[in-house]
N, C-alpha and C positions, 0 to 999 in steps of 0.2 A: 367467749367462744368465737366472738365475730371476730376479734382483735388478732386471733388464733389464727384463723382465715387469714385473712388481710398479708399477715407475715409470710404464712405458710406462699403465697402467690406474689409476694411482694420482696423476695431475698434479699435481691444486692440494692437497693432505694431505689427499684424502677418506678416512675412515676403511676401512679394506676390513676390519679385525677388527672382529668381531662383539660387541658384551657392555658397549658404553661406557656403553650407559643403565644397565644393573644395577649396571657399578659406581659409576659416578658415584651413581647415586643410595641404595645400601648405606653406600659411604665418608662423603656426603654427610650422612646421619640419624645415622650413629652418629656424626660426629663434630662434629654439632651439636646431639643430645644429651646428648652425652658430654662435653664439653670446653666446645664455644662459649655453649651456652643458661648451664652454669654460670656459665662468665667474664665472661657479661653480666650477673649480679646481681650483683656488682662495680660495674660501671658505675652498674649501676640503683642501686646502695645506695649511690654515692658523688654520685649524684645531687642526694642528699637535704639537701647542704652548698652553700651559697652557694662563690661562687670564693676569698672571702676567707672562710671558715670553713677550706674545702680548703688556701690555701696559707698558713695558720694553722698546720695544724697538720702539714703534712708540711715546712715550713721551721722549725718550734722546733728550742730548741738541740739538749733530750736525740735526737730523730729526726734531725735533721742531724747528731749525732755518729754513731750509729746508723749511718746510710748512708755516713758516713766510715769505720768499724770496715770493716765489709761489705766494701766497693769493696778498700780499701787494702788488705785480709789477702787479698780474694780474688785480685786482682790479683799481689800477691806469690809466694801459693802458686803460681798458674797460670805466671810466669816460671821456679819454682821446679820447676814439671814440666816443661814444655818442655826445660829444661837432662837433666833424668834421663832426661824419656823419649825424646830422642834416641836419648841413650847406652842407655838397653835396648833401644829399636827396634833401632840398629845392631849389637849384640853378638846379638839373636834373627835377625835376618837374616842378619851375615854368617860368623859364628864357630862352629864344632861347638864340642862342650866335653859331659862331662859332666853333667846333672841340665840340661841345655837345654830338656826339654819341659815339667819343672816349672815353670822359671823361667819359661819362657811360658804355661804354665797361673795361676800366682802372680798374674798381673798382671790379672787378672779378679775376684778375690779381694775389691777394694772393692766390685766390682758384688754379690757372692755375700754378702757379711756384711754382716747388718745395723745400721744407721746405729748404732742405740740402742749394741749389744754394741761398736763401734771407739771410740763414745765413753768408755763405761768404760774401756771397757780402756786406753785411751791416754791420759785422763785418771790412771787409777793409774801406770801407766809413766810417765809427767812428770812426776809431782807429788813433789813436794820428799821424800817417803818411797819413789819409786819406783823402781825397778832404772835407770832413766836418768837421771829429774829428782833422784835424789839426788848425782849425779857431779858435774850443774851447780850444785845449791844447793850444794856445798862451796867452788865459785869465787864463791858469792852472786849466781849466776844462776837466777833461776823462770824456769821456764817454763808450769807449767797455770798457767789465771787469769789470764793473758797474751796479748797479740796473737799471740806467738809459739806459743802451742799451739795459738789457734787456726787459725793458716798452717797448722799441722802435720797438724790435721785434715782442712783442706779440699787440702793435697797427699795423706792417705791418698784421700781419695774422687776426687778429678779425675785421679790417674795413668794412670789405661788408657785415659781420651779421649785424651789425646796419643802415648801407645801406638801406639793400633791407629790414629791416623789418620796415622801417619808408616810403621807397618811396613809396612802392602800395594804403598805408594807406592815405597819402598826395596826392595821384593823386584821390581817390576817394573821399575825403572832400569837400562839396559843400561849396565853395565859398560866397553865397550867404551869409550866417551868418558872414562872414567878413566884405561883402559891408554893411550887418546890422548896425554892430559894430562900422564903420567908418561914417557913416551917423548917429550914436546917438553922434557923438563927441569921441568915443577912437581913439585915434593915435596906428601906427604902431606897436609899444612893448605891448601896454597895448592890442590891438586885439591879436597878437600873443599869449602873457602869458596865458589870458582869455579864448579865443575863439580856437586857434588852440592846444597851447600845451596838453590841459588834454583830447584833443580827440586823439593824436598820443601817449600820454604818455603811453598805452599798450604796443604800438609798441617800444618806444623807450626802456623800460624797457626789455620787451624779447630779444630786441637785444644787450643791454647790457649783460645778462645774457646769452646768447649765448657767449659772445665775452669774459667775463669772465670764463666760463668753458672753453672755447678754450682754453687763457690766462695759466689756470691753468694746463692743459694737455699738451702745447704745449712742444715739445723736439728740432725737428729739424731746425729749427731755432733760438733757443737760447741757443743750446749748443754749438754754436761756438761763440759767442762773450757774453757767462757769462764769459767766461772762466774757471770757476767749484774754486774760490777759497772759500776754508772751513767758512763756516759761515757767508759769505758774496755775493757772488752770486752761492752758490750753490743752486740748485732747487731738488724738490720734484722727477722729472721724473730723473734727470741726477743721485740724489741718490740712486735711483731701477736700475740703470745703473750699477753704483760704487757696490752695493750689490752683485750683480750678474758677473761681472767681478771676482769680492771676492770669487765667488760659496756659497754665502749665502741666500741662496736662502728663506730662511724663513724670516729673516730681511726684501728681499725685497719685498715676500709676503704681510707682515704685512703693508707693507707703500702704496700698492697698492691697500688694501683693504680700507683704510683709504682715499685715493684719488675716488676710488668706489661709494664709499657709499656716497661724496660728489658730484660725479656728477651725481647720482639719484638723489640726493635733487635736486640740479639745474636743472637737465632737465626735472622733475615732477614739478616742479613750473612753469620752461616754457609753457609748455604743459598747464599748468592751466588759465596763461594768455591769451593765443592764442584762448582758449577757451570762456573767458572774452570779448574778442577785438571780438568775433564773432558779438556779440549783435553792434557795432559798425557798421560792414561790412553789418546785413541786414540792418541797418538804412541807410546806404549811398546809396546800391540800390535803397531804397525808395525814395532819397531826386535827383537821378540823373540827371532829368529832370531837375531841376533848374539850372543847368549849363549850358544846353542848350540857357534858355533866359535872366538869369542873367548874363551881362558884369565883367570879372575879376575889381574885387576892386583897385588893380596893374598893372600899365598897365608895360609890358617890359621898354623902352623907354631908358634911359642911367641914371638912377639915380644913387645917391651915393652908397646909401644901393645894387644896384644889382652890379653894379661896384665892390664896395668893396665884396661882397659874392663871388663872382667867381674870384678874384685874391686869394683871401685864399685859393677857392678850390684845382687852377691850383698851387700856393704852395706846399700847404700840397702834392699833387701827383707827385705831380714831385721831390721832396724831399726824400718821403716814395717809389716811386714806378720809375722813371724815371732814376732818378740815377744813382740806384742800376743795372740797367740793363744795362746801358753806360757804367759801371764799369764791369762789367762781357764781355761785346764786348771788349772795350778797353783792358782788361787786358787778355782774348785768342788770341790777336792778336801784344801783345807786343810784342813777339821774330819773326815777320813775317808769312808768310803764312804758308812755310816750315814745321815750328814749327805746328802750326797749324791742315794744312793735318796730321800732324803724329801722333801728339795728338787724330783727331777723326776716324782715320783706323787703330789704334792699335787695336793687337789682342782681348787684356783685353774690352775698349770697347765696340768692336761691341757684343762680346761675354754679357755684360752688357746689351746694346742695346734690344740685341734680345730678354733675360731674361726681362725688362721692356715692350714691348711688348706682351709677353707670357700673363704675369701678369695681365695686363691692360686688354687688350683682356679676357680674364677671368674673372676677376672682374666686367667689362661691363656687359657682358653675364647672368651672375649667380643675380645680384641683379638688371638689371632690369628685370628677369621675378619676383624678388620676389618681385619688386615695384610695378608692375602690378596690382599682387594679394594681398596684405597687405594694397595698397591704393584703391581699391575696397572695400575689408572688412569693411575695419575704414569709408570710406565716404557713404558707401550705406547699411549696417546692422546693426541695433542697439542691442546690447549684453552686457552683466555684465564682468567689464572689458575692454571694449575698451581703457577707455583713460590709464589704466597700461599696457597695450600694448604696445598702442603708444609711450609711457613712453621708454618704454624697447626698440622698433626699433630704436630709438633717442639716446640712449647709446653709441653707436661706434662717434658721432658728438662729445661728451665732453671728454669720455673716453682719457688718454695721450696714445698716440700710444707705448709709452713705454710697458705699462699696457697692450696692444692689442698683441702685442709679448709675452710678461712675458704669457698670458692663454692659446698660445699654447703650451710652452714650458712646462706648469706644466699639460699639456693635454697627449703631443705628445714624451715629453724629455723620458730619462732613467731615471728620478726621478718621472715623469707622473702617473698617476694612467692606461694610457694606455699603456706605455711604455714597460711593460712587454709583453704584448700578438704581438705588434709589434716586438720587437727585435725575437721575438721565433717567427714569420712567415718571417723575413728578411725585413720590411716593415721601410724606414727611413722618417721622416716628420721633423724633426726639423734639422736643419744644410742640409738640401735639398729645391730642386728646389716646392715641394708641401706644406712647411711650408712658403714659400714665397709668395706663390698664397690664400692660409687661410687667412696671413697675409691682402693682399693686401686685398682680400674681405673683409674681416672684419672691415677692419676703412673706406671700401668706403658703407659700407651698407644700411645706411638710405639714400640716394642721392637721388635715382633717387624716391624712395618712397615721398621724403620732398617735392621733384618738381609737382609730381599728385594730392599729395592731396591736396591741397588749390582749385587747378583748378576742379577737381571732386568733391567739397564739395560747390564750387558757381554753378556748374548745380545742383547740387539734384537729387535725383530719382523720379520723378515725370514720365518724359519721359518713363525709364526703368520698371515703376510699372504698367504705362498704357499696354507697348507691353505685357508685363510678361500678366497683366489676359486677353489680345487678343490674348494668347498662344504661343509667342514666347519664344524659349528657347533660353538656357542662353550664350551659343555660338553664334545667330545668333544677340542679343541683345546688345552685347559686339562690335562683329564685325560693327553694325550698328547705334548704338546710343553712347556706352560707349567710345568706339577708338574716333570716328573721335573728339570727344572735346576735349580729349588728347593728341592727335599726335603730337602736339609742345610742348608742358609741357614734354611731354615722350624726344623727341629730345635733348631738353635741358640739363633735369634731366642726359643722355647718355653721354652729351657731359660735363657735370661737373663732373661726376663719373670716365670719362675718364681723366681728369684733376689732378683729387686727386689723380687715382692708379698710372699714371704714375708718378706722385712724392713722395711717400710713401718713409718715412726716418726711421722714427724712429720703426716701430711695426718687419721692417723687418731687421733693423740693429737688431734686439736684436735677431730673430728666425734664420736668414739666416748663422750666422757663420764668415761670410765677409770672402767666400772660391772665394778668385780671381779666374774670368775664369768660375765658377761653378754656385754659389749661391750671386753675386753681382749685385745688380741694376744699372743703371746708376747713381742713387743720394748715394748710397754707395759705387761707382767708384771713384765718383768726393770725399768723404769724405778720401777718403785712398791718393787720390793721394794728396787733402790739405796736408794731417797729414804729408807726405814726403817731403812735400817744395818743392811740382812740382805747384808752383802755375799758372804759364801758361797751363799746361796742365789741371788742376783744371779747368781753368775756360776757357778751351775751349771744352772740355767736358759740362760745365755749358750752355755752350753757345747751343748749340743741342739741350737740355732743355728748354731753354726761345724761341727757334723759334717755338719748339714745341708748349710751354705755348701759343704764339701769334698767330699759325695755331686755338688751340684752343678757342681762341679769341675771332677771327674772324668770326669762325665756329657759336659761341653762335650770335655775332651781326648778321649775315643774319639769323638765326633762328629765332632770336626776330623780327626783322624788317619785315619777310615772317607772321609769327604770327602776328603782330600786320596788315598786309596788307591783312590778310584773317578776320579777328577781319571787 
């Protein structure tokens, strides 16, 4: 009856909530200061090369091997997740078992540790003296310093986009059309292929495609165990590295814009799917009820097929994710405790430390209010333009963090197009502690926004359109109908955006200078004290980091678990 109202007053999609000019134009500044003003000194710096300068130098050999490495390892890893993260989707969906909520906590694990720490680590694990790379050098197979580590890296970081975009999809699939499928005579594979795959295939497809623009951006963990040799594992992001090192700075423009303009396509395609896969999500609300008196077609029980699915699971993660962090305790605490303490109360450090906190804390602050307001906009106003919006908050997710540094510096540097009015007021941003905190924001930006909207977009406005023509404004509306559906989604979104700032490698090794003492993060601590062959202290430093990552963990599973007990 309300809903009846609502249209009856609401014809042609006149707004009847209240608040679109604030957010619109809150989302609007911060994320064209924040994101688009930088991404266009990009443009403007690429400006500066005739068209044959430009496809000079983003078609030579060593840069077209470059984006050959990139594509081809990313592309590979991302099939390479798809295949596993089915298989954990479906074993956290459909199977009890023992240590279940770990393993679903596990899988967030790439998001929570920092790029810098997976790359040691899984560089020492591969490498021809390593508890794994030594098994394969005995059959005279490398792996670090290979394409092959680095697929290996970019399946540790892109596993949970394919995760999490296949398991909500599977948890809401009604069932019933399988017991269908098994009672007209299909067996298990043929229901599967038939009945389940081309309903999650949306999903699995987006999270491909997420885990491939990852793949393809990713820096700080596969710039320690490419090893960067020419034509052979060098990659796209380590080459705007090498450019820039150079002070070539146009070169490395040129390759960035080209990396750019590739993860707009990808993350406007994504967007396109998600949008696809909706039609899916209202059919499953529709069919929910069937779950309730329909018996799973599966019963748990100790079968082959569940046996075997969750020993590959607890494999694959203990392999990719368990390891790796055995090997970083074990290896901070090879020269004893001594070593140890001294390693994490050095001056350098805690001074680190604290500059990682500053950061974090900052970047939490600043993009969830802009998550707030950008995932209000997109889920409750309908406007010319939404989904290239969305398009564009989604940017900093594919963007290589290399790339995220490189826009402040052609923003902020002495070559910047802002650079002049700073230097003549005394104002420093790039090689200081404020080009760290840009940084930081910037690659954590869409987070907390990714976390609200799906959840503000399955309530609708219905609720809010009723109070809005009962004359509630748009303050007490928010505070009363709009929060409380949110308040874990928002929790969450906080606690993963606090996850990513505090392990930011690569946007702030490129702005920050790597001024010990000064302008060094904790994952640019631990990357200097590598390169010196203090690998104890590396990786007891590292170790601060993965307690951290596990504090925030933990944090996400009793968030989910309180959410799912208010649900």
């Amino acid at each position: 009856m309300q809903q009846g109202i609502i249209k009856k007053k609401n014809p042609h999609g006149v707004r009847v909530i209240p608040g679109f000019g604030l957010t619109f134009g809150v989302s609007a500044a911060m994320l064209g200061c924040l994101v688009l003003i930088p991404l266009a000194s990009i443009i403007w710096s690429a400006g500066r090369l005739s068209p044959a300068q430009f496809w000079q130098v983003v078609t030579s050999r060593q840069i077209m091997s470059g984006y050959a490495v990139s594509l081809s390892c990313a592309f590979g890893a991302a099939l390479i997740n798809v295949l596993f993260g089915i298989i954990l989707a479906w074993v956290l969906v459909r199977y009890e078992f023992p240590g279940k909520r770990i393993l679903d906590g596990m899988i967030e694990l790439p998001f929570a540790l920092p790029t810098a720490v997976a790359g040691i680590s899984l560089t020492t694990l591969y490498s021809d003296q390593g508890w794994i790379g030594s098994l394969f050098a005995k059959a005279g197979i490398k792996i670090a310093y290979t394409k092959a580590g680095i697929m290996i890296a970019m399946v540790f970081v892109g596993i949970p986009f394919v995760v999490r975009s296949v398991q909500p999809v599977l948890e809401k699939f009604d069932r019933g059309y399988e017991e269908a499928a098994m009672m007209l005579g299909a067996g298990r594979t043929k229901t599967f292929f038939r009945i389940i795959f081309p309903e999650i295939f949306p999903a699995v497809l987006a999270g491909f495609g997420l885990a491939f623009a990852r793949g393809i951006g990713e820096y700080g963990s596969v710039v320690f165990i490419a090893g960067n040799i020419p034509f052979k594992t060098q990659i796209a992001p380590l080459l705007i590295m090498s450019k820039l090192e150079q002070y070539k700075y146009a070169d490395a423009t040129a390759i960035a814009v080209v990396l750019l303009v590739l993860s707009f396509v990808v993350m406007f395609l994504i967007n396109w799917i998600q949008i696809r896969m909706q039609r899916f999500n209202d059919g499953g609300e529709k069919g929910a009820s069937l779950k309730k008196v329909i018996e799973p077609f599966e019963k748990d029980g100790h079968s082959p097929v569940k046996i075997l699915l969750i020993i590959i699971s607890m494999v694959f993660l203990i392999v990719m994710m368990v390891l790796p962090l055995m090997l970083v305790i074990s290896g901070a605490l090879k020269e004893g405790w001594n070593a140890y303490q001294h390693a994490i109360f050095d001056e350098y450090t805690v001074k680190a430390l604290k500059l990682t906190i500053i950061a974090t804390v900052t970047a939490v602050v600043v993009n969830t209010i802009f998550g707030i307001f950008a995932a209000i906009l997109i889920s409750k106003y309908s406007f010319r333009g939404r989904q290239v919006l969305a398009t564009l908050i989604d940017i900093p997710f594919s963007i290589s963090p290399v790339i995220a540094g490189l826009v402040f510096s052609l923003t902020f540097g002495n070559l910047g197009w802002m650079g002049g009015f700073l230097q003549s007021h005394n104002i420093k941003i790039v090689f200081a502690v404020p080009g760290v905190l840009l940084a930081t924001i910037f690659v954590t930006f869409p987070f907390v926004f990714r976390e609200l909207l799906p959840v503000l977009q399955a309530q609708g406005k219905d609720e809010e359109e009723a109070a809005a023509l009962m004359g509630a404004g748009k303050w007490r509306i928010f505070s009363k109908i709009t929060f409380p559906h949110m308040k874990w989604a928002l929790l969450y979104g906080v606690v993963l955006c606090t996850a990513r700032a505090m392990g930011e490698f690569g946007a702030v090794s490129v702005i920050s200078g790597h001024l010990r003492g000064v302008t060094n993060t904790l994952p640019l601590h631990v990357e200097i004290l590598y390169n010196e062959f203090n690998t104890t202290a590396a990786f007891a430093v590292s170790s601060l980091l993965v307690l951290m990552a596990v504090i925030i963990l933990i944090l996400r599973s009793v968030i989910v678990a309180a959410g799912e007990r208010r649900q």
